[in-house]
N, C-alpha and C positions, 0 to 999 in steps of 0.2 A: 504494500500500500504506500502512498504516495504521500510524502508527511506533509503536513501544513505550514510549513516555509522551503526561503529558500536558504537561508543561514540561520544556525542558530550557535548564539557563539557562546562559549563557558569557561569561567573564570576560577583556576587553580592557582594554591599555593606550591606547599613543599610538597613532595611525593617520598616517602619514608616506607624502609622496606621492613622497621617492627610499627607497633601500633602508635599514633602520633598521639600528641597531648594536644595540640590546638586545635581549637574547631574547625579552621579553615582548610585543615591539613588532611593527606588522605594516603589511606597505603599503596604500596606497587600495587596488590593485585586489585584495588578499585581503578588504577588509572589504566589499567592491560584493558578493565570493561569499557573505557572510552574508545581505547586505540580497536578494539574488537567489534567496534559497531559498524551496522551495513552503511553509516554512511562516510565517507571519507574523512581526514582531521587534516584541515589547512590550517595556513598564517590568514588573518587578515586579507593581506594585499591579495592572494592568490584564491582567496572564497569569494572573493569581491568578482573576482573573473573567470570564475568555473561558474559554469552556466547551468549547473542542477544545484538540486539542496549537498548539501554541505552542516558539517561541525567545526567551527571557527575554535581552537582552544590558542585560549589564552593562558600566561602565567605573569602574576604580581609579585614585583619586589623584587627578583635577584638572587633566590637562593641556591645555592648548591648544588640542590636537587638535578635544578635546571640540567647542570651541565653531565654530574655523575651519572644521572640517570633517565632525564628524557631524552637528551640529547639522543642517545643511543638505541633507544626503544622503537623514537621517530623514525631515525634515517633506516633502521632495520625495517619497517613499516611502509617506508618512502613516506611519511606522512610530514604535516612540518605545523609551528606552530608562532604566536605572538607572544616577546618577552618583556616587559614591561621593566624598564632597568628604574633604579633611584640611584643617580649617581653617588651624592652623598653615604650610603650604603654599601656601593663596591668597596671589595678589600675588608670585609669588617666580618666579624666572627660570625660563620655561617654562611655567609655572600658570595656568590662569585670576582673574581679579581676582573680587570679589563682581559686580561689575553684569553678569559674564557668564553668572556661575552662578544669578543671575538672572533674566536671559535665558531661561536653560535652563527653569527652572520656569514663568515663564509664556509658555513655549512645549507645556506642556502635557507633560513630560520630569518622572521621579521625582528627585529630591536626595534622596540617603541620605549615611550618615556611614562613612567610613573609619577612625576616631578622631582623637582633635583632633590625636597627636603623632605616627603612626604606629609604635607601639612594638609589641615581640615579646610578645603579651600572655602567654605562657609563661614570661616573666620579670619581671613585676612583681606587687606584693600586691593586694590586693581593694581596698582604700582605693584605688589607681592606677587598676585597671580602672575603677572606677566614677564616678571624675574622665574618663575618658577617654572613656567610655562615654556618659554626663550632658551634661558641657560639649561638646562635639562637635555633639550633638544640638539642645540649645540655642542655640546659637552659630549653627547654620544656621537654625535654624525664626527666631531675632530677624530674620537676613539676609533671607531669602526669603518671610518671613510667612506660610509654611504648614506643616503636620506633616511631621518627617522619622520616617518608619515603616521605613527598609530601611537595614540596616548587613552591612558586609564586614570580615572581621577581617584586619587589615595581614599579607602573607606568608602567609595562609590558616591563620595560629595561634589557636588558645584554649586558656584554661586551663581548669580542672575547670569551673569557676564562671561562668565567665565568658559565656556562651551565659545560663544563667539572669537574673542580672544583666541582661541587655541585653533581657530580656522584660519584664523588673520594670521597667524606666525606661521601655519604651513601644514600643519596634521590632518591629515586626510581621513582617517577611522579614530573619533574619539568613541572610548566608553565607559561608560557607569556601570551600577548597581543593580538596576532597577532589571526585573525581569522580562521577559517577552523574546519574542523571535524577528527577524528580519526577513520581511519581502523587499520586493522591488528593488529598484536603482537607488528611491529618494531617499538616500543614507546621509548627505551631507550637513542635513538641514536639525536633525537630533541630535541626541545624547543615543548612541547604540546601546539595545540593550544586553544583559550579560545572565547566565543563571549558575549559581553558585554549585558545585560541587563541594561537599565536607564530610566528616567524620562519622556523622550517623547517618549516612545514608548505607544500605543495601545495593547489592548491584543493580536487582529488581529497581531499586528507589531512582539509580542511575539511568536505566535504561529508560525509564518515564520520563527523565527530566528531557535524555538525549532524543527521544522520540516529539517531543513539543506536541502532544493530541490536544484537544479540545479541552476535557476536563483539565488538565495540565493548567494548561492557561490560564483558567476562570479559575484556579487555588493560588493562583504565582498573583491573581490580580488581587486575591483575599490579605495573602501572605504582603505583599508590598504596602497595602494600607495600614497595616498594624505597625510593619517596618518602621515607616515614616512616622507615626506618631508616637513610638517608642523611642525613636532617633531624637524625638524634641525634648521629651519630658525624662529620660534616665541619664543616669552616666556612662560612660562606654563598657566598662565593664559589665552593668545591670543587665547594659541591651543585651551584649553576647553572648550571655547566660541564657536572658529568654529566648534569643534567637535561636538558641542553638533545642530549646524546647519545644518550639514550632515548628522549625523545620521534620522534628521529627511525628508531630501530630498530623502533617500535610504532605 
């Protein structure tokens, strides 16, 4: 059957071969059931121009992971994916160094930018976003010597502005939090949407997200309303406690 998009992209952290302690984290043999699904796992740039459905995966942040362990899973795979660096990050306990993220790129793997400092862009002014936004971008493309076109807003936040801003300086695939699937061409004009992969889910749990069906959607639309108004009234810590409560009731 013929799934109801044409992209549907998903947002990983580390990939850990014992059981992880963070919620956003998830074991090898959950991310084997992504790379095992009938639909294909592009970068961004390269889902954007395959002309059927597709699984856009993404990864946040830099870690390790990246390099020890998808890297090699992908290219055995032929599959390939989007790495969201935070410059400020490289080198630091856990992270990949430049010559891995590197690596990554001329292995034929998208480098997009996370921001350089990883900030709540919901809380700083326009002069910040656009240091954050700018130097991030630049900082990778001197590293790796090619265009960074794809950015992830830290925590899945933006501000008013800040999506526009990040068109104007050059990024071509921005995305957030928020869930949902991608039709069509008109991608320029949002915030893309991303669906979380983590720790309590099942492979079954997996296979639903990566399938994007009808019911899927109308729980991701339930789940993102409570999201947001948890995001306003707790502390970060509260949220991803509950969060991590819901995802498992939904």
């Amino acid at each position: 059957m013929e799934p109801p998009f044409k992209r549907n992209a998903i947002v990983l952290h580390k990939i850990l071969k014992e059981t992880p302690r963070a919620f956003e984290d998830i074991e090898l043999e959950r991310f084997k059931t992504i790379l095992n699904h009938r639909l294909p796992c592009l970068s961004a740039p390269l889902a954007f121009k395959y002309n059927k459905p597709s699984l856009i995966a993404t990864f946040d942040d830099g870690h390790n992971s990246d390099i020890e362990i998808v890297l090699p899973l992908l290219l055995e795979r032929k599959a390939s994916a989007s790495f969201f660096i935070v410059p400020s990050f490289v080198g630091s306990h856990g992270f990949m160094r430049w010559n891995d993220i590197i690596k990554l790129a001329e292995s034929g793997m998208d480098i997009g930018s996370h921001s350089f400092s990883h900030l709540d862009f919901r809380k700083v002014d326009y002069n910040r976003i656009y240091l954050e936004l700018n130097d991030s971008k630049k900082i990778i493309e001197d590293k790796i010597g090619k265009p960074v076109i794809s950015f992830s807003f830290p925590y899945g936040f933006s501000s008013k502005n800040a999506h526009k801003i990040a068109k104007e300086i050059g990024y071509r695939y921005v995305f957030g939090s928020q869930h949902g699937v991608i039709n069509g061409s008109n991608f320029s004009e949002k915030i893309l949407p991303r669906n979380s992969i983590n720790r309590s889910m099942s492979n079954k749990r997996i296979n639903k997200v990566l399938d994007g069906r009808l019911v899927t959607l109308y729980l991701w639309q339930l789940e993102d309303f409570i999201k947001d108004l948890l995001k306003l009234i707790l502390p970060q810590k509260i949220y991803f406690l509950l969060r991590s409560i819901i995802s498992k009731g939904l």
